[in-house]
C-alpha positions in Angstrom: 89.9 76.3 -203.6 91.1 73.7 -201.7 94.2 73.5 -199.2 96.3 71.2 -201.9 98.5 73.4 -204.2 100.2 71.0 -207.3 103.4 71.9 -208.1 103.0 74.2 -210.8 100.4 76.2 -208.4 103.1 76.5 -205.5 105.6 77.6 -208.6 103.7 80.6 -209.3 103.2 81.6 -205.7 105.4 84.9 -204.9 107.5 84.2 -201.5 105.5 86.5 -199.6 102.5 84.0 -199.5 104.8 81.3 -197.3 104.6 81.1 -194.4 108.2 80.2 -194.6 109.4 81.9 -197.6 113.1 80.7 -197.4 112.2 77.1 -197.7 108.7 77.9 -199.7 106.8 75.9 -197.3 103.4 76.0 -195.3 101.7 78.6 -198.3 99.3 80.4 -197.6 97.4 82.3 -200.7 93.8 82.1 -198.9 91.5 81.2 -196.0 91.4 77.5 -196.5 95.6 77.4 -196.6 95.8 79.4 -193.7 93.6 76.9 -191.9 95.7 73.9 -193.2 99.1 75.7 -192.4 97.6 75.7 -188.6 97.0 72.2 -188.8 100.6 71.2 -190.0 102.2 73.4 -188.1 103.5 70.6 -185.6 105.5 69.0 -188.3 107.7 72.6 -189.1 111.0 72.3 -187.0 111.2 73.4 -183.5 113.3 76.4 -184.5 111.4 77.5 -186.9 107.9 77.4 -185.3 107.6 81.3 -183.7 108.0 82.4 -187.4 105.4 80.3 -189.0 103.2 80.9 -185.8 103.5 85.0 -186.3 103.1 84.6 -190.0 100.2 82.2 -189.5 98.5 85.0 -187.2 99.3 87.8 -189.7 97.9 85.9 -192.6 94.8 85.0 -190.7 93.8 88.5 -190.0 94.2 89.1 -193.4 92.0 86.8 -193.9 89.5 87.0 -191.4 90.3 83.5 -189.6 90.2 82.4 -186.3 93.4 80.8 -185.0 92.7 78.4 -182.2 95.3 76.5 -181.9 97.0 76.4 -178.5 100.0 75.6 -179.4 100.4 77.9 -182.3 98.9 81.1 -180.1 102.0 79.8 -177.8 104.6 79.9 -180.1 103.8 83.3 -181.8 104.3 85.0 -178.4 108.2 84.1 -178.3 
């Protein structure tokens, strides 16, 4: 699978898979959305970016992916 979703995909998603679940953005169902969630995360608000940056962790273990971003690491610590 790749890291685009169409709509009906994202649809059928339950909440728990977003990485904001209130908004159903930045989904994360596998590896490869994990990965592409990390590299949008600079577009998510700056309110909102310790959130996705703990739920981007948590879904990375889960998957077994390396965060690396700087920034993201950062922002999950707040």
């Amino acid at each position: 699978m790749n890291d685009r979703l169409d709509s009906r995909e994202k649809a059928s998603l339950p909440d728990s898979v977003f990485g904001l679940p209130e908004r159903r953005e930045y989904p994360m169902p596998d590896a490869a959305h994990v990965r592409a969630a990390e590299a949008y995360f600079r577009y998510c608000p700056e309110e909102l970016k310790p959130r996705l940056a703990r739920a981007i962790l948590e879904r990375a273990r889960q998957y077994g992916v390396d965060v690396e971003s700087p920034v993201v690491l950062d922002y999950a610590r707040r």
